[in-house]
C-alpha positions in Angstrom: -69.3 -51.0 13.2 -69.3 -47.9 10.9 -65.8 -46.3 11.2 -64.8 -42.9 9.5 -61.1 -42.2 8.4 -59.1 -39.4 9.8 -56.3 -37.8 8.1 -54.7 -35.0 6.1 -55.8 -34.0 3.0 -54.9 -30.5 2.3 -51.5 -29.6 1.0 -50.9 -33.6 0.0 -50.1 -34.7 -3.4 -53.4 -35.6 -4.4 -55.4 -35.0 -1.7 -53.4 -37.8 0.1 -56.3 -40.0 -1.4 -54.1 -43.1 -2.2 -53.4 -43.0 1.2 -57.2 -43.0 2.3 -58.3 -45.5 -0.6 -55.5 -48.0 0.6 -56.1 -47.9 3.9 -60.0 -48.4 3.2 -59.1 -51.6 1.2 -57.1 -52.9 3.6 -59.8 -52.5 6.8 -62.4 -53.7 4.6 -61.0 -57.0 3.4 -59.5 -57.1 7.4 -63.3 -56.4 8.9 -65.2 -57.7 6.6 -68.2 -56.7 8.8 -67.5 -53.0 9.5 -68.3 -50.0 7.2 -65.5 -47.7 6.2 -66.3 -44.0 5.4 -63.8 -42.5 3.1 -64.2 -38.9 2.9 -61.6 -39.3 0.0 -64.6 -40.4 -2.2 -65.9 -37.0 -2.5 -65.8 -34.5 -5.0 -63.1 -32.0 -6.0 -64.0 -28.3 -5.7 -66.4 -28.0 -2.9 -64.9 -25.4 -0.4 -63.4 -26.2 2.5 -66.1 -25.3 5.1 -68.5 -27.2 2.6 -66.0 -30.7 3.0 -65.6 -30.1 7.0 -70.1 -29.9 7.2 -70.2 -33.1 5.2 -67.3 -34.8 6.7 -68.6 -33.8 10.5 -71.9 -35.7 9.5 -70.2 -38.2 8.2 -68.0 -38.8 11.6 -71.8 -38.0 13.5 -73.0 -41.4 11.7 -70.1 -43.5 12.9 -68.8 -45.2 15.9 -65.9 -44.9 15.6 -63.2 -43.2 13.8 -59.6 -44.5 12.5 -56.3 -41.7 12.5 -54.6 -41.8 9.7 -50.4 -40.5 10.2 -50.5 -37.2 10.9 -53.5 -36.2 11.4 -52.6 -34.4 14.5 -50.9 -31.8 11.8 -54.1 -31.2 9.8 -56.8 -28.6 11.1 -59.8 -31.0 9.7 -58.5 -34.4 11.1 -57.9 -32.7 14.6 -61.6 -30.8 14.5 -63.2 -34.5 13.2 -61.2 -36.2 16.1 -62.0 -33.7 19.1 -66.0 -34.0 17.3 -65.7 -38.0 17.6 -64.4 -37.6 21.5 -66.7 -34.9 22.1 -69.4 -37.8 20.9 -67.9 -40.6 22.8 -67.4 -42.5 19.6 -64.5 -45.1 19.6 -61.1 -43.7 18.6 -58.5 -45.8 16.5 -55.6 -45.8 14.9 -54.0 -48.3 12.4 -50.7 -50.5 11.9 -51.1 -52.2 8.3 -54.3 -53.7 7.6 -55.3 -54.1 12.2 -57.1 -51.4 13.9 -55.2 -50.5 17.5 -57.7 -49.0 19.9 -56.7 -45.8 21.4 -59.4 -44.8 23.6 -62.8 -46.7 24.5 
């Protein structure tokens, strides 16, 4: 399963990318057969209506996607989640390193 992670970014120390890498290390070793997209792998300095049309393709390729805390607070992580709902892709959050289904 190809799974895109959710969270906030803007305003975060970093791009709250240590956040992002961890928790793709972490799913990957866990499920060892899914595919984790990491929108923290892109570039600095696009715009942020450039990142939202490559990250909105990216959730469009998945089945699913994984929230990251608080993403209900960021604009992108809540437009990327109603997107993936709108799609009927799976929607999960995670405790540790184990993905906790939140809707089908």
């Amino acid at each position: 399963m190809k799974l895109y992670l959710a969270g906030p970014m803007s305003g975060y120390e970093n791009d709250n990318k240590f956040e992002f890498y961890v928790t793709a290390l972490e799913l990957r070793a866990q499920y060892r057969d899914h595919i984790i997209i990491n929108p923290a792998v892109l570039p600095s300095g696009l715009e942020q209506h450039e990142y939202m049309d490559i990250c909105c393709a990216m959730v469009r390729a998945c089945e699913g996607i994984v929230l990251l805390e608080g993403w209900e607070c960021s604009l992108g992580a809540t437009a990327e989640y109603y997107l993936a709902k709108k799609l009927g892709k799976k929607v999960f959050s995670v405790e540790g390193d184990i993905l906790i289904a939140l809707e089908p």
